[in-house]
LUMLUM-981342 format. One record per residue: residue in one letter; x, y, z of N, C-alpha, C in turn. Coordinates in steps of 0.1 Angstrom, whole numbers, plus 5000, padded with zeros to 4 digits. Example, Ala and Ser with C-alpha at 12.3 -4.5 7.8 and 13.67 -1.06 7.14 Angstrom:
BEGIN
A513249435078512349555078513249675078/S512849785071513749895071512950005079/
//
This chain:
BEGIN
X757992930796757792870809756592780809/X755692840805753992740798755092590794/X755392590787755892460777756492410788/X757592420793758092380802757792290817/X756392370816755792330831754792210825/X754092260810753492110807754192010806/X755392020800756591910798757191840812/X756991900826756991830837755691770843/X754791810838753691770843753191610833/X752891630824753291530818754391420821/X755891410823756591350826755891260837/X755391360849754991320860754091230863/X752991280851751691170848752191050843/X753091040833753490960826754290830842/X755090870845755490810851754790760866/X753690800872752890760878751990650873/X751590650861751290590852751990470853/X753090470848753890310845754390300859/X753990350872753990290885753490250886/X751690270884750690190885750990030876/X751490080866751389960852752489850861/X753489930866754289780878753389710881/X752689830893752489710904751189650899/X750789650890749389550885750289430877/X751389430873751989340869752489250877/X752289310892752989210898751989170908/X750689200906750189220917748989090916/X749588960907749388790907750188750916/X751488810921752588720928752188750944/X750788860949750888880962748988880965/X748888860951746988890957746388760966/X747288670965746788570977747088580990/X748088680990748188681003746988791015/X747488791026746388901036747389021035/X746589121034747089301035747689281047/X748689371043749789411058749589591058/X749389611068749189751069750889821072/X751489921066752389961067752590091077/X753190031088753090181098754590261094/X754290341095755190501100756090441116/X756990521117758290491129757290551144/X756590671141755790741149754690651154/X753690531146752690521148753490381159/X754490301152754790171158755790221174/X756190331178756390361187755390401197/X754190411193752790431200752390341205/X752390201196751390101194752490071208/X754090041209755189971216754590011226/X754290161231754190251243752690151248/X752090171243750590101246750589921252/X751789811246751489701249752589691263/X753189801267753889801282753089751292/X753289641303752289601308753689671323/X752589731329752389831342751889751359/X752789701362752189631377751389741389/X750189691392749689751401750389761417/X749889871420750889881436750289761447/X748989681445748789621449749189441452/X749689461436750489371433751889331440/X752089471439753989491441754289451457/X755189391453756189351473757389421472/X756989471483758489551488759589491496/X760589431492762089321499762889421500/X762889401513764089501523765389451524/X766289531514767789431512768789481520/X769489411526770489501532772289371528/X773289401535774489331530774189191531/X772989161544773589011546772488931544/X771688981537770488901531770888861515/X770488721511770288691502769188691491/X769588781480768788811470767388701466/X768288571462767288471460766888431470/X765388381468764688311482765488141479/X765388121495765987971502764487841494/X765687761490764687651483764187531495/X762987491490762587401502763187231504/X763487191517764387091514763086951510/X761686981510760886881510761486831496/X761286731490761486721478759786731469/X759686731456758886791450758586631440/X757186581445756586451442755386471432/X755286401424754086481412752786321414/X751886421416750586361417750086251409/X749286151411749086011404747685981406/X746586001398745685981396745185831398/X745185751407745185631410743885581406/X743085431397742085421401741885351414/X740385291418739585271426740185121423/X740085061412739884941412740984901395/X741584771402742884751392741984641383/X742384621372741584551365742384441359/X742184291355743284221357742884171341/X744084201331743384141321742884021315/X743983921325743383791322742483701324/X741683811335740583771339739583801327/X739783961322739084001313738883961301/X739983871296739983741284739083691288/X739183651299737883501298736883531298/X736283681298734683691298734283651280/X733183621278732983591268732283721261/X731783851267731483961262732884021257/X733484021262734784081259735084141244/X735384251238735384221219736784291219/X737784211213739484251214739184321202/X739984391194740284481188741884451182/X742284401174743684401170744284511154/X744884581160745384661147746984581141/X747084551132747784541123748584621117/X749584621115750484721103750284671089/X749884811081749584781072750584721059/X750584611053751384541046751384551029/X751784591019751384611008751584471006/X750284410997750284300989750584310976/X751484210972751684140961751384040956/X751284090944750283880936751683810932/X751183690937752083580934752283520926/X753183520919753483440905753783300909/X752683210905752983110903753383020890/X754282960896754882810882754682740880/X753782660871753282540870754182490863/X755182400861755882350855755782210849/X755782130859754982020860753381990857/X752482050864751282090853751082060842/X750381970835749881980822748882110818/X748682210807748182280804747382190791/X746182260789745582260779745382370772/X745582310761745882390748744082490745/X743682610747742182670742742582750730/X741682730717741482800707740982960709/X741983010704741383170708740383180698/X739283310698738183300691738483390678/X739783450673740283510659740783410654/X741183300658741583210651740183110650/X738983090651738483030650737383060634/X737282990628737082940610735383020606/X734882910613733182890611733082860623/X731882990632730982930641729982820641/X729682820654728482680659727582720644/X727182810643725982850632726082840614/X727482810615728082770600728182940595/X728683010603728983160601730683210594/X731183290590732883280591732983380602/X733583380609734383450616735783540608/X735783660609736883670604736583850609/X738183920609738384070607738384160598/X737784240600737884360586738584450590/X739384460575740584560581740284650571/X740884780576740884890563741684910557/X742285030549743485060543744785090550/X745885010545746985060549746884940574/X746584900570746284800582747684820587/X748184850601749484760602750084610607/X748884560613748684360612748984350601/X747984360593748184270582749384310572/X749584420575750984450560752384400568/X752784410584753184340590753584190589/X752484130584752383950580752783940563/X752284030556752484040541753884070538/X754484160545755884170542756884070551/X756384000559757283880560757283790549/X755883760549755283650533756283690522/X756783840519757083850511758483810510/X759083860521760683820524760783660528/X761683690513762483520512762783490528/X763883590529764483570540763683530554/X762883570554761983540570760783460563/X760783440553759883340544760283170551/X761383160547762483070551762383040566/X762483140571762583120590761783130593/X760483130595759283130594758383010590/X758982960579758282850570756682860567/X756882980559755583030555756183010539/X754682970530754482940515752983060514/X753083130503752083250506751983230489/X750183130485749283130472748583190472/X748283260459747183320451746483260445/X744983320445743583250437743283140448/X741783110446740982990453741382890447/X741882850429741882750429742882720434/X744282720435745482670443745282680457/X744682770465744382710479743582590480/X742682570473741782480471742482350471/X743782320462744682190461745482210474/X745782300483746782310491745782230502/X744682290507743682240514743482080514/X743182080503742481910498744381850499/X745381870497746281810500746681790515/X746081900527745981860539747281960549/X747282040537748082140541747982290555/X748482290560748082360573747882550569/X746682600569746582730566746882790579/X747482920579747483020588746883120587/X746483210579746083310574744983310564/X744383330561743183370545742783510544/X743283600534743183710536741883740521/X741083790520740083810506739383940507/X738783970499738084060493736584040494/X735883920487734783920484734283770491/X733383750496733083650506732783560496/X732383560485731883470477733183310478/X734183380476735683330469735583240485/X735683270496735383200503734583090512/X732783110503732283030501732582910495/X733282900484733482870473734582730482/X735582800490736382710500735782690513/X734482710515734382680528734082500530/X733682420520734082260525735282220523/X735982350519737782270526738282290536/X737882400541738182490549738682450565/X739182460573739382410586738182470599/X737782410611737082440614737782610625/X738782550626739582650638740982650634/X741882710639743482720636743682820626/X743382930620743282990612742683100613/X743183240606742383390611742583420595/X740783490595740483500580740283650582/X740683730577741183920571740083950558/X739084060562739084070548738784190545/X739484250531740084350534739784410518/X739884560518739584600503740284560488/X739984520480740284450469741684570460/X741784660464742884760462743884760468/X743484720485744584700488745384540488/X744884440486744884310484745984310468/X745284410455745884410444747784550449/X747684610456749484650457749984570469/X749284410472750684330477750484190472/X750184200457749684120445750884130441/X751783970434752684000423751883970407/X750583970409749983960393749584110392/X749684090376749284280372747384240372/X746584180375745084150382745084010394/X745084040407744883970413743583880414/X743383800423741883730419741783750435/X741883850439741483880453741483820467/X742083700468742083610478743383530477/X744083530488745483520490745583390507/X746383340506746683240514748083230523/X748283220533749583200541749583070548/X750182920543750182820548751582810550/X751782700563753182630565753582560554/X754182530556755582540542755182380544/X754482230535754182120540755382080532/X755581930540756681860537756481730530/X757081830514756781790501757681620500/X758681600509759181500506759081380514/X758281410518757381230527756281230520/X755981340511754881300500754681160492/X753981080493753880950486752780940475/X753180940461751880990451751180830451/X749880800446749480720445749180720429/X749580620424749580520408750980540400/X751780570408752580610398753580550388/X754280560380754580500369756180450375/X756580510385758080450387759380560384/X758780690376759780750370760680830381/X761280880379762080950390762681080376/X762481200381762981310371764081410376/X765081440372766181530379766481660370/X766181750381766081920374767781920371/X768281980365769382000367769682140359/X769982270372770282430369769282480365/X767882400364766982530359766282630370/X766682730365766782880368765282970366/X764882990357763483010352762582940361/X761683000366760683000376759182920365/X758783000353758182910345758482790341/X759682740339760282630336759982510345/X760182560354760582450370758982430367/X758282510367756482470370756282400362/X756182450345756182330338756482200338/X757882190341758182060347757281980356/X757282060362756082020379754381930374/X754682060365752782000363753081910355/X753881890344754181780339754481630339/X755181610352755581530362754281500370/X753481550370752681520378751381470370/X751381520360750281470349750881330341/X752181310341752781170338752081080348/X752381140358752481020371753981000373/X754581100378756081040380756081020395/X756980930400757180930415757581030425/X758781010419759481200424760781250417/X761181360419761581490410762681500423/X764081530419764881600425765281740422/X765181820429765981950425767381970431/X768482000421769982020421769782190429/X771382200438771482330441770982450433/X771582460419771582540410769782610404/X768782510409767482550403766782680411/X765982670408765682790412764082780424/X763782870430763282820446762482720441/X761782610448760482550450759482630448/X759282720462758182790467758382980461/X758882980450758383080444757183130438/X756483220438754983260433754783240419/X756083220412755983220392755583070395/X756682980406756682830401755082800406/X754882870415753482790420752582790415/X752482950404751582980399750982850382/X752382880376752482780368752482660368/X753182590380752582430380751482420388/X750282480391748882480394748582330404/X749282350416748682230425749782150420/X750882130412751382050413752481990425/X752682070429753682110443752981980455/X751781970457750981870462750581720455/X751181740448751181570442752481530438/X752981540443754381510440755781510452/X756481430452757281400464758681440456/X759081580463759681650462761081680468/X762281690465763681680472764281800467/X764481890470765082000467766682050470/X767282110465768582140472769582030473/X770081940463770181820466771581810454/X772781730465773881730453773581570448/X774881590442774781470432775581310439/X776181350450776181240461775081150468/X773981240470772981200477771581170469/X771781220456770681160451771281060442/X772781020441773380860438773080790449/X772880790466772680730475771880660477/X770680780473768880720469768880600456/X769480620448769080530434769980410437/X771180420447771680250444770780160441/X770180160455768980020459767980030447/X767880100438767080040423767580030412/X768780070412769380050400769380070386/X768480180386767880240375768880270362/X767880300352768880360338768680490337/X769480590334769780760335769380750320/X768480820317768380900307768581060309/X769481090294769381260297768881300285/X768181380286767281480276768081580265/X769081490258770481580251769681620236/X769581760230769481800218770581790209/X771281710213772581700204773781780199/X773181900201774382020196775182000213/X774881990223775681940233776681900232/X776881790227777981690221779181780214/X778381830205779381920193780082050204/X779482130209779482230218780282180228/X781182100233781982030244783482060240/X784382060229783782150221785282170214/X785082180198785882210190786882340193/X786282410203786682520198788182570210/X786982500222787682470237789282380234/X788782300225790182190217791382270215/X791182360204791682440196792782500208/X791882580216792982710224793782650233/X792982500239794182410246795282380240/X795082360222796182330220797182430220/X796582510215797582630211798082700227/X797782690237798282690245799282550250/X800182660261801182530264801782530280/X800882620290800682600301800682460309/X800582420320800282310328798882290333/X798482410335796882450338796382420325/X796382520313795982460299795682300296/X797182190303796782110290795982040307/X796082060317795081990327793282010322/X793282170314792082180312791582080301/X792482110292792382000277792281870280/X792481800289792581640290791181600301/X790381740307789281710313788381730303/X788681810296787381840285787381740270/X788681620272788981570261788081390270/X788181410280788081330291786381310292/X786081460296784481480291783481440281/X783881470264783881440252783681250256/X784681240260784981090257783781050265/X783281080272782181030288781081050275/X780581180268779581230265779381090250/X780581090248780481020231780380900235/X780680830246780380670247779180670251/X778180730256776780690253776380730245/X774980640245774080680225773380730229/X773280790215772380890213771180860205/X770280820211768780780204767980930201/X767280840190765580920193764580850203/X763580970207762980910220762080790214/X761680790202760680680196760980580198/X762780600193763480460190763880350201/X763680400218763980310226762880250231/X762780070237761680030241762080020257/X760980150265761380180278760680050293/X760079950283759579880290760979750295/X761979770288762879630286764079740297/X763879860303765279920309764879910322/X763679880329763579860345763380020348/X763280050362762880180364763480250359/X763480410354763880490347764380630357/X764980700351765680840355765780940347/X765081040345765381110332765781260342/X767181300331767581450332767381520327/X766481610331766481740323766981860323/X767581970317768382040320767782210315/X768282310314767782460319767882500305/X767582610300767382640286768882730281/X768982830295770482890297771482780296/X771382730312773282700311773082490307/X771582440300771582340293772282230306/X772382080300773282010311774781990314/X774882000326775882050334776581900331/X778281950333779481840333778981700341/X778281740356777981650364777081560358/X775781620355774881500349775081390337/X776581430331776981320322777781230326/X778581300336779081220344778781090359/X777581170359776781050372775680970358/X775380980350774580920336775780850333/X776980870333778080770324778080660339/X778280700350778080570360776980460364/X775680480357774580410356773980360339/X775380340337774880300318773680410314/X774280510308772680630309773180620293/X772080670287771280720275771180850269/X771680880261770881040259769581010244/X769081090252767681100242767281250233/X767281230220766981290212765581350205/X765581470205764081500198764381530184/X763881480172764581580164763581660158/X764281780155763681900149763881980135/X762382020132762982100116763082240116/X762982300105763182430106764182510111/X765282410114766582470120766482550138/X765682450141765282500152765782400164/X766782430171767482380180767282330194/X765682350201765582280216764882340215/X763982270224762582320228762482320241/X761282370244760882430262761282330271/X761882370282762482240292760882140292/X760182190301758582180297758182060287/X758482130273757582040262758681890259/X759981940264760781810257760381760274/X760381750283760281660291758481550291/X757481660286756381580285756581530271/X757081560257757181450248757681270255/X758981310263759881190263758881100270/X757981140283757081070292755981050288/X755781110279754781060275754180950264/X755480910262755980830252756480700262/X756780730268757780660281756080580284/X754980650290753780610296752780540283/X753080590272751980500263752480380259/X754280370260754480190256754280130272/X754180170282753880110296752180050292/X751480150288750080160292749780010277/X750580050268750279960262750579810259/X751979800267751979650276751279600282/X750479670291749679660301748279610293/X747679670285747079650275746779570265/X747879500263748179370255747979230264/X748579270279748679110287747379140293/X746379220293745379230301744279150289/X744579140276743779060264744078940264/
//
C-alpha cells in the first residue's frame, strides 16, 4: 500500500509539474496582455445583483389607466425648430480682400513631384574628358589605377583583347614590351589602355605618350605574366585601335609591291614584314589563305613593322589585278624550282591510267598548268637586270602549301618571271623570310647603284 500511494503521489507531482511547464510555454503569447480576473457563476451573479439601478419613489409617477385613455402621451402640434447661433455682425469678404492687413492663407493639395527629363536633341553637347582617362596631370604626374589580383575590370578587358572574335568587333590590336608600343605611338596610333607593372617602363614612354584619352592600370607583375602569351613577359602591355594600315603611305620607297600568298606561319608573315620594310617596299598584299595581320607571333616578330608599311589584307586575286593595271608591272615569283617538277610527273601518270571524264578534265588542267608554269623562265636572282623591268611585283609563297595554282596564273598574265636561288648541300628552300630579303636586296643594290653611277 506504501508503494502504491508513493506511485500516486509522484504521478501527481509529476504532472502538476508539466502543467506548470505548459503554461510557461505559452505564457509569451499572453504576457502583453492585462490580467482578467476569472469569476465563479456565484460571484458574477452578485456583481449582476449590485449594478441593478432601483428608481426612487420620489422619482416615480403614478398614470392612472383606465379603457379610454391612451397609453402614449399626445405629441405637440408646435413643430420642433433648432436654435441658430446668429452673429452680431455679418462680415463681407470682399470687403475684407481689400484691407491691406489682411494675410490669406491658401492650402494646397499635396502633389508628388517628378524630375523632368529633358531632350536636348538639337543641342550641341560638348564632349569633357573624364579624369581615369586622363594621361599626365597639370604637374607632369601619371594618373593611373592600381589594381590588385585577380581584378574584374581589367581581366574583363584582357579577355576581350584576347578573343579573336570580339578582337575583331571591337577593333582592338593588344602589344607587348615598350619597345613596340613605342613604334605604335610614334606611328600616331590611338592607345586605349596601358596596363604595366613598374613605372619605370612607363617613363621610358612618357614623351610619346598622349596627354588624355587613355586609362593607365598598374598592376602586379604576376598577374600581368598569366595573361602574357610569352613564357617571360616584359611587364607592360598595350590595347590600341586596330590603325588603318592601308592609307598608310611609306616615305622613300623603292616602288616594290610584295604578295604573301598562303603563308600560314605567324613567324613567317613577320619576317616578311620586317623585311619589306627594311627593303623599302611600298606595299605588301595579303591573300585570303595567310594567316591574321594582327596576331601576337606576327607582331612580335616583325617588330614595328606593321607601322611602316601600307598594308592590304584579305584580298583575292581579282582585286589586287585591279590595283596593278594602272602600272603595269612585271610579276616575279620566288620559285625554288622543284615546283615545276612537282606539278607533276606523277599527277600525269594516274590521269593517264585513268579513263573517267572528271580524270581526263583533271589531266588537261594540270597539263594546262605545267604549260603556264614552263613558259616562263626561270632565272637566277643575280642573273636579271631589275633596273630595265619598270616597277616590280614579287610573290612569295608559304613553306607548307608553297605557291598556289593562282599565282602562276595571274604571273603568266603580266609576262612574270620566276626567280631562282640556288642551293648546295641538297638542300631545297629556304625561310619564306631569307629568300624574300636575298631577292630585294639584290633588287635594291642594282637600283642604289644606278643611282650611283648617274649621280658621278
Amino acid at each position: 500500500m506504501a508503494n502504491i500511494f508513493m506511485k500516486t503521489s509522484v504521478l501527481k507531482l509529476i504532472e502538476s509539474n508539466l502543467r506548470i511547464i505548459n503554461q510557461s510555454c505559452y505564457y509569451a503569447r499572453w504576457s502583453h496582455r492585462r490580467p482578467r480576473k476569472v469569476l465563479t457563476t456565484e460571484e458574477y451573479n452578485n456583481i449582476e445583483n449590485k449594478n441593478d439601478v432601483t428608481i426612487s419613489t420620489s422619482e416615480e409617477k403614478i398614470i392612472e389607466l383606465d379603457m379610454h385613455t391612451n397609453i402614449l402621451p399626445q405629441q405637440s402640434k408646435t413643430k420642433w425648430t433648432p436654435k441658430i447661433n446668429k452673429p452680431n455682425d455679418i462680415i463681407n469678404l470682399e470687403e475684407l480682400d481689400k484691407k491691406s492687413d489682411a494675410v490669406h492663407y491658401k492650402i494646397e493639395p499635396k502633389v508628388s513631384k517628378k524630375k523632368k527629363v529633358s531632350y536636348n536633341i538639337n543641342k550641341e553637347t560638348t564632349k569633357t574628358t573624364d579624369m581615369l582617362e586622363t594621361v599626365v596631370d597639370a604637374n607632369g604626374n601619371f594618373v593611373y589605377t592600381k589594381l590588385k589580383d585577380n581584378d574584374p575590370s581589367i581581366s574583363q578587358l584582357l579577355i576581350t583583347v584576347k578573343s579573336r572574335k570580339e578582337q575583331i568587333k571591337k577593333d582592338l590590336a593588344l602589344l607587348e614590351g615598350k619597345r613596340l608600343i613605342r613604334e605604335a605611338l610614334e606611328a600616331q596610333c590611338t592607345l586605349k589602355s596601358l596596363v604595366f607593372s613598374r613605372k619605370n617602363d612607363v617613363e621610358y614612354l612618357k614623351p610619346y605618350l598622349p596627354k588624355s584619352g587613355a586609362r593607365l592600370y598598374k598592376m602586379p607583375y604576376r598577374e600581368i605574366q598569366l595573361w602574357s602569351d610569352l613564357t617571360t613577359t616584359p611587364g607592360i602591355m598595350g590595347i590600341f585601335k586596330t590603325p588603318e594600315v592601308e592609307k598608310f603611305i611609306p616615305k622613300n620607297s623603292l616602288g616594290l609591291t610584295i604578295i604573301c600568298d598562303n603563308i600560314r606561319e605567324p613567324g613567317n608573315l613577320g619576317a616578311v614584314l620586317r623585311t619589306a620594310a627594311g627593303v623599302g617596299a611600298q606595299r605588301i598584299f595579303l591573300t585570303k589563305g595567310c594567316v591574321d595581320l594582327w596576331d601576337t607571333k606576327v607582331l612580335r616578330s616583325a617588330c614595328g613593322a606593321h607601322f611602316r608599311l601600307q598594308i592590304h589584307k584579305k584580298m583575292d586575286w581579282e582585286n589586287i589585278k585591279n590595283k596593278l593595271d594602272t602600272s603595269k608591272p612585271t610579276v616575279l615569283i620566288a620559285d625554288n624550282k622543284i615546283v615545276t617538277e612537282s606539278i607533276s610527273v606523277d599527277q600525269l601518270q594516274n590521269s593517264n591510267e585513268s579513263s573517267s571524264s572528271n580524270d581526263e578534265q583533271n589531266s588537261n588542267e594540270i597539263k594546262n598548268l605545267k604549260d603556264i608554269v614552263t613558259s616562263m623562265p626561270l632565272l637566277p636572282y643575280y642573273g636579271v637586270n631589275f633596273n630595265d623591268l619598270g616597277s616590280l611585283v614579287l610573290i612569295v609563297g608559304g613553306e607548307t602549301e608553297g605557291i598556289s595554282e593562282e599565282s602562276y596564273r595571274f604571273a603568266a598574265d603580266f609576262n612574270g618571271i620566276r626567280l631562282n636561288i640556288p642551293l648546295n648541300n641538297n638542300i631545297d628552300s629556304l625561310n619564306t623570310g631569307t629568300a624574300l630579303g636575298i631577292i630585294m636586296f639584290e633588287v635594291k643594290r642594282q637600283m642604289y647603284l644606278v643611282d650611283y653611277k648617274n649621280k658621278q
